[in-house]
N, C-alpha and C positions, 0 to 999 in steps of 0.2 A: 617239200617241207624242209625247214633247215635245220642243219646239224648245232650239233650242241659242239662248243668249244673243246668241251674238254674228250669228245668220241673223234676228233679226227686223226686217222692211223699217220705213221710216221713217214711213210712214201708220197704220203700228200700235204705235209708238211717240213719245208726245211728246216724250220728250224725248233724241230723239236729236242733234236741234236745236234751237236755244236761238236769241234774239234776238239775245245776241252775235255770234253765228256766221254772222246777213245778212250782212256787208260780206265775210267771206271765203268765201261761197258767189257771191256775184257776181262777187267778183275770180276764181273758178272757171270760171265761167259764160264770163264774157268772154273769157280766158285758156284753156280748154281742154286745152290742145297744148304749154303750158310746165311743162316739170319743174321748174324750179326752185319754179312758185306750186306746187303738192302738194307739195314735198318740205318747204317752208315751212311749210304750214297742220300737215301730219304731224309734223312737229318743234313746231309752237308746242301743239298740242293733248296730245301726249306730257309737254312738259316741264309743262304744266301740271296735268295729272295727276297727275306727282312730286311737284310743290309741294303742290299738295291733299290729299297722300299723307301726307306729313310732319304735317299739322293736324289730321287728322281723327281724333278718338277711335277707340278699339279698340271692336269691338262688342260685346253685351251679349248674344250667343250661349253654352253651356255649352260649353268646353273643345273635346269632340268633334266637336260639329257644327262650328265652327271650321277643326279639321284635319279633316273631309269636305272642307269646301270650299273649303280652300288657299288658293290666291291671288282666289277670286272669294268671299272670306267677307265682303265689306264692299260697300255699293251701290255708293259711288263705283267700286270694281275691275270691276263688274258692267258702272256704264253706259261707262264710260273703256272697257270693251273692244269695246261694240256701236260708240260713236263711232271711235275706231281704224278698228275694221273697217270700218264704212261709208267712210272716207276710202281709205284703202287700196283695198280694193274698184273706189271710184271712179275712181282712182289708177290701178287696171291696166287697165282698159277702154280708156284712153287710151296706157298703156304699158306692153302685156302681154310682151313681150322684156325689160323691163329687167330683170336681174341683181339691182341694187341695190336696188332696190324691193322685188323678189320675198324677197331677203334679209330685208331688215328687215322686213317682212311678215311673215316664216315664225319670225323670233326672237321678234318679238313676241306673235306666239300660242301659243307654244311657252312663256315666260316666265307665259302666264296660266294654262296646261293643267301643264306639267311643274312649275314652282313657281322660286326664283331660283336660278341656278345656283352652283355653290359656285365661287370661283375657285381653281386650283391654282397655287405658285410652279415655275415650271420655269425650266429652266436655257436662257439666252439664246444667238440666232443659229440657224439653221437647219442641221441637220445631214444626213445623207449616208444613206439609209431604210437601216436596219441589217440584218442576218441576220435571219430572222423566228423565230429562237429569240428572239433577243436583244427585237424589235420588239414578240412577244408579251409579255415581262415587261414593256417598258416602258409598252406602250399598256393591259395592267391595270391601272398603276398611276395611265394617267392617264384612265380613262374618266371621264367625264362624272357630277358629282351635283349631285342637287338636294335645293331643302329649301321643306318646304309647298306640296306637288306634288293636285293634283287626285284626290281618291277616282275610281276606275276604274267605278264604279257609279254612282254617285248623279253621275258627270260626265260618262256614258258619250257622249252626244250632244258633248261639246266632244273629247272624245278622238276620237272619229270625223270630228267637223270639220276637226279639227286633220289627222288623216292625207289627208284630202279635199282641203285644201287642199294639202297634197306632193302628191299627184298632177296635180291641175291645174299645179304649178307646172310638175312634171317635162315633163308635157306642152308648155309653153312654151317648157323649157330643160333638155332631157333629156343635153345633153351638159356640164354644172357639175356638178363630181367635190362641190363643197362643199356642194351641194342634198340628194346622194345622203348623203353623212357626216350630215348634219343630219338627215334622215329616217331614217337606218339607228340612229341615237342613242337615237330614241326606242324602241326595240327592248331596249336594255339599260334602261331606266328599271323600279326595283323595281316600281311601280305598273302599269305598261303593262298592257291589259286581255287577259285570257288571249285573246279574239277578234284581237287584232292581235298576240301576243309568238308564238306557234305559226307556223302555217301560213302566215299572210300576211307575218309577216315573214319566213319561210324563200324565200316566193316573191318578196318584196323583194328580197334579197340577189341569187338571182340575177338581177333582171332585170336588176340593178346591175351584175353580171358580164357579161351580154351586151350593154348599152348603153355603157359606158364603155372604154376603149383598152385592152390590155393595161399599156402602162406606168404604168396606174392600180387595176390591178386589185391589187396585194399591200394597198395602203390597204384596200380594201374586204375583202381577205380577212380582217385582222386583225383586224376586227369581226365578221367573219362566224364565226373560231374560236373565239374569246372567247364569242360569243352560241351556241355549238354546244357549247361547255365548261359554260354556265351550267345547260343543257336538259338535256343529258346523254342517257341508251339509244342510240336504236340513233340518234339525230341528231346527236351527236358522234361515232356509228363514222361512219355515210354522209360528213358533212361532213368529216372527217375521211380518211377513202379517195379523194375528188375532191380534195382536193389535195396529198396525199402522192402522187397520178400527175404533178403538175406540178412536185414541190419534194418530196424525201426528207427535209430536214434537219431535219421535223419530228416525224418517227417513233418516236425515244424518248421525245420530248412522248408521243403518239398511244396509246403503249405505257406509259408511267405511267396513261393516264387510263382506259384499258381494264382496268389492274388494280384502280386505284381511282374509280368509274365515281360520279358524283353521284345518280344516280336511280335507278340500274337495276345487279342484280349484275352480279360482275365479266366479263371475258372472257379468260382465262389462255392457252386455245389460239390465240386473234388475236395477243394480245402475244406468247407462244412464239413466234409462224410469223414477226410482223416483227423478234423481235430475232434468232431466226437468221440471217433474211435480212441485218438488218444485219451479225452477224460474219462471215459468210461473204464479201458485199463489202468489208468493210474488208481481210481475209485475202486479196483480189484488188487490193487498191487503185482499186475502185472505189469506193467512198466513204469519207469523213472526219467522224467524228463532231463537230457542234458543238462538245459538251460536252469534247473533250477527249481519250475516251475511244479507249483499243487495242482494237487487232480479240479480245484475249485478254477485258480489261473485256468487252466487248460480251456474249463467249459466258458471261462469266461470271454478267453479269447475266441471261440466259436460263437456268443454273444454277438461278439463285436462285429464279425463277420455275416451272421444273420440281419442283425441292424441295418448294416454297411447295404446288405446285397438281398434286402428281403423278397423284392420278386423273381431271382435266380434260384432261389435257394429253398424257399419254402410256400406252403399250398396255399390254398384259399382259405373265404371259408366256408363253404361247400365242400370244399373237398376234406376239407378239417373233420365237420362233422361226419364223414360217411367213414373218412378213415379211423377215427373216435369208435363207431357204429361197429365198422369192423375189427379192430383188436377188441371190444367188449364181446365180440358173439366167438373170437376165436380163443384155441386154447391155450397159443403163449409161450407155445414147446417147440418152435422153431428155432433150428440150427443155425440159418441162412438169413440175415438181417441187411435187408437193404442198405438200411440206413447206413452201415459201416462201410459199402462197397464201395468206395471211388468212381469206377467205371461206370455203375449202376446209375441210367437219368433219371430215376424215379426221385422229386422231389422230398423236402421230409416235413414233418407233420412237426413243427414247431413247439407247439402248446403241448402235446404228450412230452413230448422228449425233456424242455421244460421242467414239465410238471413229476414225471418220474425220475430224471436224474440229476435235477436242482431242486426242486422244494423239497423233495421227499429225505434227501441228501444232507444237502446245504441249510439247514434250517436258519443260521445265524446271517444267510447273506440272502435272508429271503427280499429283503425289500429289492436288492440290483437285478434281480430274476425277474418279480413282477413287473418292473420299469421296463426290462428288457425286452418280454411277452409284450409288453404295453405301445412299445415305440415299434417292434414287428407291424403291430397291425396297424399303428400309426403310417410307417410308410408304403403299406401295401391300400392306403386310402378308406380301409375301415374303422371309419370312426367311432363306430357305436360297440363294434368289440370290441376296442379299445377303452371304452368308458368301463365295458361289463370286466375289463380285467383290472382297472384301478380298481373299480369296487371291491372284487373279490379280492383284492392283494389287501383293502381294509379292512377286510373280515375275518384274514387268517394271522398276519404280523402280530408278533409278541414282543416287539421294542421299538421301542422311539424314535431310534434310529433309521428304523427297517421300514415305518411309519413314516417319517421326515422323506425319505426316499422319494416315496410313492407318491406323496401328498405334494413334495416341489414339484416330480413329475409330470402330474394332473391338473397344478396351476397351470406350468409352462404350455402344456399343451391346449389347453382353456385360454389361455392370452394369443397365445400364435391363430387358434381358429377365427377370435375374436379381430385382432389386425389384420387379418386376411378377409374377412368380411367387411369390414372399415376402408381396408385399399381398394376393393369391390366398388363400393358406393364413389367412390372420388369417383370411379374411373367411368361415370355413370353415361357417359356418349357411348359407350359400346353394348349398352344395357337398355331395353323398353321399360316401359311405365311399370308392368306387370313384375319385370323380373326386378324389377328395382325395387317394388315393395316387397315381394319375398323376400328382399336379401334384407330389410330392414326387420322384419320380421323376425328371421331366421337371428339377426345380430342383435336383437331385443330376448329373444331365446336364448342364447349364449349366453349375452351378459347376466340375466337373471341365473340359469343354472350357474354360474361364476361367482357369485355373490351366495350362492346358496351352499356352495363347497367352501368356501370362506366360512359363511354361521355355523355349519358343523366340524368344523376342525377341533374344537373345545370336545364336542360329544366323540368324535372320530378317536381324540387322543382319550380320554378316559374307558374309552368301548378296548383301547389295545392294554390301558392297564390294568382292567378289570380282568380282560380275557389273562394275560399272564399271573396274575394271583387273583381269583374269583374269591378270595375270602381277606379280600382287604377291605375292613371296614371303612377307612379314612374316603378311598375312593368310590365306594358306593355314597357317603355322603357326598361327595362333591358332586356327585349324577344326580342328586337329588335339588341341591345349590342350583345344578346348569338351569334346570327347566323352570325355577323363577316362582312363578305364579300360577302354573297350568296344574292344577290338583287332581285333574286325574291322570298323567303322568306323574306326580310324585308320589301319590297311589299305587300307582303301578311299578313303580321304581324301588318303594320299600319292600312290596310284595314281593318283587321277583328277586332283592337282596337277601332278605329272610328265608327264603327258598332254596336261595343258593349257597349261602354260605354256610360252610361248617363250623360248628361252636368250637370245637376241639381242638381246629385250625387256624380260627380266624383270629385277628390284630386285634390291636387293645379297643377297651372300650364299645363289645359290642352292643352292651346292654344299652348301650345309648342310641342304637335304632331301633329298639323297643318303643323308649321309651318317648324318642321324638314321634313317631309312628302315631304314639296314643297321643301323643297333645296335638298333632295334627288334625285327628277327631276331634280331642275334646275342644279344640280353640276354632273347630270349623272352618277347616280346611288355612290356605297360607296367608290368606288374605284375612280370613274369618268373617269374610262374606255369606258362607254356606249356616247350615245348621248345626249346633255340635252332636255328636253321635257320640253319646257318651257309655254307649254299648259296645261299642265297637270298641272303643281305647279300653274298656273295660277286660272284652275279650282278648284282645292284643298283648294286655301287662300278663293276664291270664295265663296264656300262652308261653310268656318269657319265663315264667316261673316253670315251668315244664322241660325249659333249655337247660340241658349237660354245660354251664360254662368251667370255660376253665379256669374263674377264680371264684373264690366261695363271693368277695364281694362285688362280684356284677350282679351274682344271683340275688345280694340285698339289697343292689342299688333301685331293681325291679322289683322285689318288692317293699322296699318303700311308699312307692307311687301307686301299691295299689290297697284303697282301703283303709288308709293308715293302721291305724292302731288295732283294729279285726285283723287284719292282716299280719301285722307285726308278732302277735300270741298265736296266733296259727306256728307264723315262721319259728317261732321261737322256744317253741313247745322241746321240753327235754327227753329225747328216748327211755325206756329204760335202763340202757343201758350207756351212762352220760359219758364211760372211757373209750374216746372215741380219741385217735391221734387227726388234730387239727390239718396237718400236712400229710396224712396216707391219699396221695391222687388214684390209688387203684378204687377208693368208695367214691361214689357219686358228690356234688356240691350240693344237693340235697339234703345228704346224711351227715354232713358237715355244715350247716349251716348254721344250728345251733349255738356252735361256738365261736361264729363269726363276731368278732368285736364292734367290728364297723354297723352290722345289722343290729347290735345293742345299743348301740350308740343312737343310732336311729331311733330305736323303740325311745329309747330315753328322753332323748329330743321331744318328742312326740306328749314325753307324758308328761313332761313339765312344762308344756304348752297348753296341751289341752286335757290334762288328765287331774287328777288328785295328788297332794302330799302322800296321800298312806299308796298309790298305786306306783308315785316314783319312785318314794324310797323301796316298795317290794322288786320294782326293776333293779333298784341299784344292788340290793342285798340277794338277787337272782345271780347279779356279774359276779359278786365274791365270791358267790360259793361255787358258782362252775369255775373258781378259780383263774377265769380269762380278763380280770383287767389287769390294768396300769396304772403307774403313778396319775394320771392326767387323771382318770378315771376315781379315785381316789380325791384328790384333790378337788375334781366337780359336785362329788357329794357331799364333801363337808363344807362346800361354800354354799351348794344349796339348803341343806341341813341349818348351816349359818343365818342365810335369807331368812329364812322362815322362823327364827330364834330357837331353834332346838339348840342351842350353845353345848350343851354337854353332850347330845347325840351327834355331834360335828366332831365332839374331839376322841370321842371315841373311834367315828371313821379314823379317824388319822391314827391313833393305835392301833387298829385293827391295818392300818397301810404297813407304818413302821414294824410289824409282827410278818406282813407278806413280804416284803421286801428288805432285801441285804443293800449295804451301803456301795457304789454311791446313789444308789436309785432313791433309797430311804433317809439321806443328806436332804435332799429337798422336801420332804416331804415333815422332818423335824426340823425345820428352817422353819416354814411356813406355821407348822402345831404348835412350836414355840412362840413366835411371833405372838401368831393368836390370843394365844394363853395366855402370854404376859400386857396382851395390852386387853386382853377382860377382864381380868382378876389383880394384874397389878401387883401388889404386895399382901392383897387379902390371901391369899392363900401361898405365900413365901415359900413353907417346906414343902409343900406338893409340888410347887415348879423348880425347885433345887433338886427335887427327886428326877424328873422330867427330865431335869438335862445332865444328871448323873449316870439315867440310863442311855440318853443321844450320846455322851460320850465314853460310855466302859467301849461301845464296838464300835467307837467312828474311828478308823482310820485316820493317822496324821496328815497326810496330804490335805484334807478339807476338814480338821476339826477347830481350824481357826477362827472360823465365823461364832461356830458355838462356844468360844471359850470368850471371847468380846463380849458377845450377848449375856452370859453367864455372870461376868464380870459387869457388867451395866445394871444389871439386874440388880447386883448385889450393893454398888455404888446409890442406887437409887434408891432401892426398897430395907437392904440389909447393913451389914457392917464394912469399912472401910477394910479394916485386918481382914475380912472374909474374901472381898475382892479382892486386895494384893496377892492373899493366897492364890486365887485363880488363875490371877496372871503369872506367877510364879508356876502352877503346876502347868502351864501353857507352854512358859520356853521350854520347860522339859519335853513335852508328849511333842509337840508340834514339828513337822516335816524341817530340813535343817534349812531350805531354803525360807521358810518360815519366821524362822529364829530370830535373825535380824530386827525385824518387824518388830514382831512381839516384846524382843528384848528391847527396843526403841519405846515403846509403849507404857511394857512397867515399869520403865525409869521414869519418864513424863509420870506416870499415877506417885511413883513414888516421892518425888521430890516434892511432888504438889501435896502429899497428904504428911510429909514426914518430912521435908529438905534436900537439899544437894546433899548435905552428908552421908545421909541415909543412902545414898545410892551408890557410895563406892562399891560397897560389896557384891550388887549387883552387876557394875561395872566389871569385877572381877572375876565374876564366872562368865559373866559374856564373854572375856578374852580366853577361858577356857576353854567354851562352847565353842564359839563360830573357828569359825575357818579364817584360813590366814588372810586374802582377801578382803574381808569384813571385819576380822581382828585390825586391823590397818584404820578401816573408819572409824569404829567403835574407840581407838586408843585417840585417835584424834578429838572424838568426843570428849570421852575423860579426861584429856588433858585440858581441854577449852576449861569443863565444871572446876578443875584444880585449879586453874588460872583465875574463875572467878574468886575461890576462894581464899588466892593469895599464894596457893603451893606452887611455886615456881619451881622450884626444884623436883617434887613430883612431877607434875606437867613433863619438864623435860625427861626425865627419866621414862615414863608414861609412852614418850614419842622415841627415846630410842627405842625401847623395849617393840616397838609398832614398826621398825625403822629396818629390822631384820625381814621382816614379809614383803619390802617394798624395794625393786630395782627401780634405780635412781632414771632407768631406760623407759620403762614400761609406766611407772607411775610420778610423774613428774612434779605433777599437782599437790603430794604428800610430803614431798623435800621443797616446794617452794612453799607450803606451809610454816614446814620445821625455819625455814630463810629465813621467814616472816617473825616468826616467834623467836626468830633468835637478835635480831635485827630489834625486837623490841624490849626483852627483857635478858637479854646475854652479852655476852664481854669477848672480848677478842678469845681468850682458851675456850669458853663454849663454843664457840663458832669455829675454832678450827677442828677441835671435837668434833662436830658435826661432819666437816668436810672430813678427819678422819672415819666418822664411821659411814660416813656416805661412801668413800672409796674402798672400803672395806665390803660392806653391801656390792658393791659394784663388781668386784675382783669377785664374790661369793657369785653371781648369779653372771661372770661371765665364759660363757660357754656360748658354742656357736646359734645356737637354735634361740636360744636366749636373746641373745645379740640383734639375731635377723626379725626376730619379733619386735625388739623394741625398736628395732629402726623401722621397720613399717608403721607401727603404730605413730611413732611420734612424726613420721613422713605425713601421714594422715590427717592426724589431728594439725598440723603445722608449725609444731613446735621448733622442728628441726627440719633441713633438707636430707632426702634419705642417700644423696649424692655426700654428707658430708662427711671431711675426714678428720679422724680423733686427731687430737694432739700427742705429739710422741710420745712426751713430759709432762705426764697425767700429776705427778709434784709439780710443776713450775708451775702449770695452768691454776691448781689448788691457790697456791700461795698468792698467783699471779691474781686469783679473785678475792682472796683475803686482803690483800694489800688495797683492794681499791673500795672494799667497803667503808662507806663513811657511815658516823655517825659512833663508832666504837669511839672508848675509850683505853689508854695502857688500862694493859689487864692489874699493873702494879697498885693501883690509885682505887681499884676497888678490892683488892686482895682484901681478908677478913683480921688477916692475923699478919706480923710480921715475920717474914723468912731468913732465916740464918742463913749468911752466907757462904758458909760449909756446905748448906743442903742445895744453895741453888745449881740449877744447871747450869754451864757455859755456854755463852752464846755463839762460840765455835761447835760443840758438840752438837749444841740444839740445831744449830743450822746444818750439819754433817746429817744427823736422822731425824727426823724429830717422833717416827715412829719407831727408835729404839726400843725394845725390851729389854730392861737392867735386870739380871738374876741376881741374887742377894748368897753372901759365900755361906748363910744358913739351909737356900734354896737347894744349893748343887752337893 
């Protein structure tokens, strides 16, 4: 057998000592017992190593032989290691405890055997040992490499050195967690000789386990999973089940690596059994997935796995049923649950587990359960269980979604049977006559059931929303819709709605599968091919009227339809006791129906169709006195009343309304009596309709007494005195709401000028600018100065618009100064018109403030008068003057003066030009 390099003793080597080396083998000699002389000599003979490292040619070795021999391919690497080692060696003899020593020792043989370690950059400061999910990724990424590592053959004697020497050390110092990492390293090294990467290192690890503290043991594991990840069969399940007893968190690790295993096939029933076991603790809150994941994820990922591996994993279905048979006869009080154990080869019963810890569970993910039960027996080649679990997944689903699931499902697999029968027949040389018609058979079978799950997808989807609200009436009628023309299904279809739904509960409009129900009797059936059974729709309204609804009028809409007007005096009939509150929901719709309007309404209908005057008007004079109509209701009686020429009994109704009702309900209703009144009577009875609308307006509110105050005044224009009218309109601008005013006061100036002149109207002109608002005072003055203008008053007029001139920023209202422009452009002289500009900037300066300002630039932005980008002129004077001056058509102001001016009194046309809005105080004033 041959020696290892670095074990040959010094009498059989010359030159492991050299003459240099007297003076520090004596200073050894002498010294003994001091660390510092070894740790000295080991440090000088190292570094000189390196230097000699650096100088020495590369050998003249081929390529390979080279990388056999790694780091010992050159003599100097060769004797540098026997020297090393003899010092060292010598080294512990004297200080076989030191730590330090044994360290540098173990690196340095390690550096000759493993090859130079590669350095990794890691992120700086010591951190907090993580999760060993998280610890396992990061310690993959940071294991240990080397580079020009010793062949495992041709250096087997140094490799076995190497480990020789970890154990003597451990024996020195079996309690240095850093001795054990250092020896446990060499274990992941690619090269490690299969004699030490197997068994020895498995029996490494643990004795590492039971020498070192527990608070050091997850270090040690993290090598241990990683080198139990690399080996893989049944040495990543063992290592793997010893510490998922001490720490679960690594189980869906455990469970990926058993489905996709490095050396040895997969194990699909281990992974099943821990990830049930995980959803089911998470569904307890007993555990919490590293990764994230819900106790739903969990099971679902056990899905995916059943799917993936359903003949490894789960029974038949024979076996399904007996195991089914047997949890029903037993009691259930077992400890000991197969299903959970790993170990345990006893398959698992799919469709229970399923059915109690996802449908019972998971209700909202019911459709991916049933798919998943569904594709189970899909791949285990039972097709017809697999139809019976689409079905039942359409029998239990409460959503559309859950629905859509199932029902894609059930296509997809109905298409793939159907193409696989189809590739069948091509391939028809490998098929006889016989089997070749079965298969046609068999694929004429398919395709019709495929066509028949297609017609019921309509009925399938309405069966799941029915099942989730059973008291939806909108969808019991569309299951009535689906079936068409088949009458004893829609028979059957009412029947079983009316059965099931609760009144109490159910969506609007129930009363309308009453009452379609009966016309489908009475019109003999849908087609109305049959006979009508008009006993039956008889008995059915019957019925409805017996239903608790929850609005009094579905309970009249039913009986409307039955009987009419029998019917109607039955429903209508008054208790004794008629104070009943219409809205108390704790009395039946029965005991309230009485006061239903809509079921009056009906009766009424009824009787002015087929009954008598004297039986409708006692219907309508029944509704006033239970006090339950409305203006409509009012209104309907006195136009029937009308019809029939009871003229004076019509307008009684309508006082008897005006008496029930406050304004504005009773606005319409003396709109209308007016109306009436005045186009029956006319002017024949004058003072009874001035009383009439005396009384419409002592209580009518200003906001809407404007109609009647026109009407009133027409009346009077027509039938009475003009002075009587003006008065009307006159007491209107007063009473009438202020946006009103306007209006009105537009109004009785047109009456007035027309029955009396433009003169006549000043004065009315003059309280309007009292009246209105300053806004409207602004039109309004514009008016009267136009009437003054007709009349000649020029000077009024102008006075008129300054007086208007003050409500009006020259910003905001632009249209009111290029009026006054106009008007002065026609009938003014250079001084009016600079007047003007003075009081236009006067105006201007008054309403200039910032808010002001910002308003009239948007505004006139807007309308586009102006850019809202533009900028004033500095020289609000020079602009003035600058627009005076280029007006044409004035004349000198001197040529129309009236009178001649002294000129002592004139101005100078320096001063005038210095201000020309001076203020001269008079030395009587001061």
């Amino acid at each position: 057998m041959p020696t290892a390099v670095s074990q040959l003793p010094p009498l059989t080597n010359p030159e492991l000592l050299t003459v240099k080396d007297l003076h520090r083998e004596e200073d050894l000699l002498r010294n003994p017992t001091s660390f510092r002389t070894w740790w000295a000599a080991i440090n000088t003979t190292r570094e000189a190593y390196i230097a000699l490292q650096k100088i020495e040619p590369s050998p003249n070795w081929p390529e390979d032989v080279t990388a056999l021999l790694g780091p010992l391919a050159t003599p100097l690497a060769r004797i540098s290691l026997q020297r090393l080692t003899y010092l060292y060696e010598a080294a512990l003899v004297q200080f076989g405890s030191s730590f330090k020593l044994w360290k540098s020792y173990l690196n340095m043989r390690m550096s000759f055997v493993l090859g130079k370690l590669v350095v990794k950059k890691k992120a700086g400061g010591r951190k907090k040992f993580p999760e060993m999910k998280d610890a396992l990724e990061e310690e993959q990424d940071n294991l240990e490499e080397w580079e020009d590592s010793l062949d495992p053959i041709v250096g087997w004697e140094e490799w076995k050195s190497l480990v020789a020497t970890f154990e003597r050390a451990l024996m020195w110092l079996p309690r240095m967690p850093r001795i054990w990492l250092m020896y446990l390293s060499i274990f992941h090294h690619p090269k490690c000789p299969p004699l030490l990467a197997h068994t020895h290192a498995r029996h490494t690890f643990d004795r590492a386990l039971r020498t070192l503290p527990p608070s050091l043991h997850s270090r040690v594991w993290l090598r241990y999973l990683l080198w139990a990840e690399r080996k893989g069969g049944t040495t990543t399940a063992h290592v793997y089940r010893r510490y998922i007893a001490i720490d679960p968190s690594v189980t869906e690790r455990f469970a990926t690596l058993l489905l996709e295993p490095v050396n040895a096939p997969p194990r699909p029933l281990e992974a099943a059994k821990l990830l049930l076991s995980l959803a089911r603790k998470a569904a307890q809150g007993k555990y919490t997935s590293p990764e994230g994941k819900s106790p739903y994820q969990l099971l679902e990922a056990w899905i995916d796995v059943v799917e993936k591996f359903a003949d490894e994993v789960g029974l038949g279905v024979e076996d399904t049923i007996n195991s089914n048979e047997a949890i029903a006869s037993s009691n259930g009080n077992d400890l000991y649950d197969e299903d959970e154990d790993p170990v345990s080869p006893k398959k698992l019963n799919i469709e229970k587990i399923i059915h109690r810890d996802g449908l019972s569970v998971y209700k909202d993910q019911a459709g991916r359960l049933w798919t998943g039960l569904a594709t189970y027996w899909i791949k285990l080649a039972e097709f017809d269980r697999a139809k019976d679990t689409f079905e039942e997944g359409f029998k239990s689903v409460l959503t559309i979604r859950d629905f859509t699931q199932i029902f894609d499902a059930y296509a997809e697999f109905g298409e793939s049977l159907i193409s696989g029968l189809m590739s069948r027949l091509e391939n028809e040389d490998d098929e006889t006559e016989e089997e070749a018609a079965d298969t046609e058979q068999e694929l004429d079978a398919k395709i019709a059931e495929f066509e028949e799950l297609t017609d019921r997808r309509p009925f399938l989807v309405n069966d799941v929303l029915i099942r989730r609200n059973p008291n939806d009436v909108q969808e019991w009628e569309k299951r009535v819709a689906l079936w068409g023309e088949t009458d004893e299904k829609v028979a059957e279809t009412y029947t079983r709605a009316l059965e099931t739904i609760n009144p109490r509960k159910a969506t609007a409009n129930l009363h309308r599968l009453y009452i379609n129900f009966a016309k489908f009797y009475e019109e003999g059936g849908v087609k109305g091919e049959a006979e009508p059974d008009l006993n039956n729709a008889r008995k059915i309204l019957e019925t409805g009227t017996k239903v608790n609804f929850k609005l009094v009028e579905d309970l009249a809409e039913i009986c409307n339809y039955d009987e009419a007007i029998r019917v109607m005096q039955r429903a209508t009939v008054v208790p004794k006791n008629p104070k009943v509150n219409y809205h108390d929901h704790t009395l039946s719709a029965q005991a309230r129906l009485f006061k239903s309007l809509k079921l009056w309404s009906f009766y009424v209908d009824l009787e002015e169709s087929f009954g008598t005057i004297e039986t409708t008007k006692a219907v309508y004079d029944k509704i006033l006195e239970l006090r339950i109509a409305n203006a409509q209701i009012i209104v309907n009686y006195a136009a029937f009343l009308e019809e029939n020429k009871y003229f004076e009994e019509s307008f009684k109704i309508y006082e008897r309304g005006v008496e029930l009702f406050t304004f504005p309900v009773s606005f319409e209703i003396w709109n209308i009596y007016l109306s009436k009144f005045v186009k029956r009577y006319g002017g024949s009875k004058l003072e009874r309709t001035r009383d009439l609308f005396e009384q419409a307006l002592e209580k009518c509110p200003p906001k809407t007494c404007k109609p009647l105050f026109l009407m009133y005044s027409k009346l009077e224009e027509d039938y009475g005195l003009a002075k009587r009218s003006m008065n009307v309109l006159d007491r209107a601008t007063q009473v009438v709401a202020d946006q009103d005013k306007f209006d009105m006061f537009t109004i009785y100036i047109a009456k007035a000028a027309e029955n009396y002149g433009l003169p006549a109207t000043r004065a009315i002109y003059e309280r309007a600018l009292e009246v209105l608002p300053d806004r409207q005072t602004a039109d309004m003055c514009l008016r009267f100065a136009a009437m003054e203008r007709k009349l000649g008053e020029i000077d009024r007029a102008r006075a008129i618009i300054a007086h208007a001139s003050q409500f009006c920023d020259p910003r905001v209202y632009p249209e009111f100064w290029a009026n006054w422009h106009a008007f002065e452009l026609d009938t003014g002289s250079e001084d009016t018109f600079k007047e003007m500009l003075r009081i236009k900037r006067s105006v201007q300066a008054q309403f200039n403030t910032e808010a002001s300002y910002l308003a009239a630039e948007t505004i006139a932005a807007k309308q586009g008068t102006r850019p809202a980008q533009e900028v004033e002129p500095q020289d609000a004077m020079a602009s003035a003057e600058k627009q005076a001056g280029s007006v044409k058509g004035f004349v000198a102001a001197a040529q129309t003066r009236l009178h001649a001016v002294n000129e002592d009194e004139a101005p100078t046309t320096t001063e005038a030009a210095a201000n020309a809005d001076e203020i001269h105080i008079s030395d009587d004033e001061t």
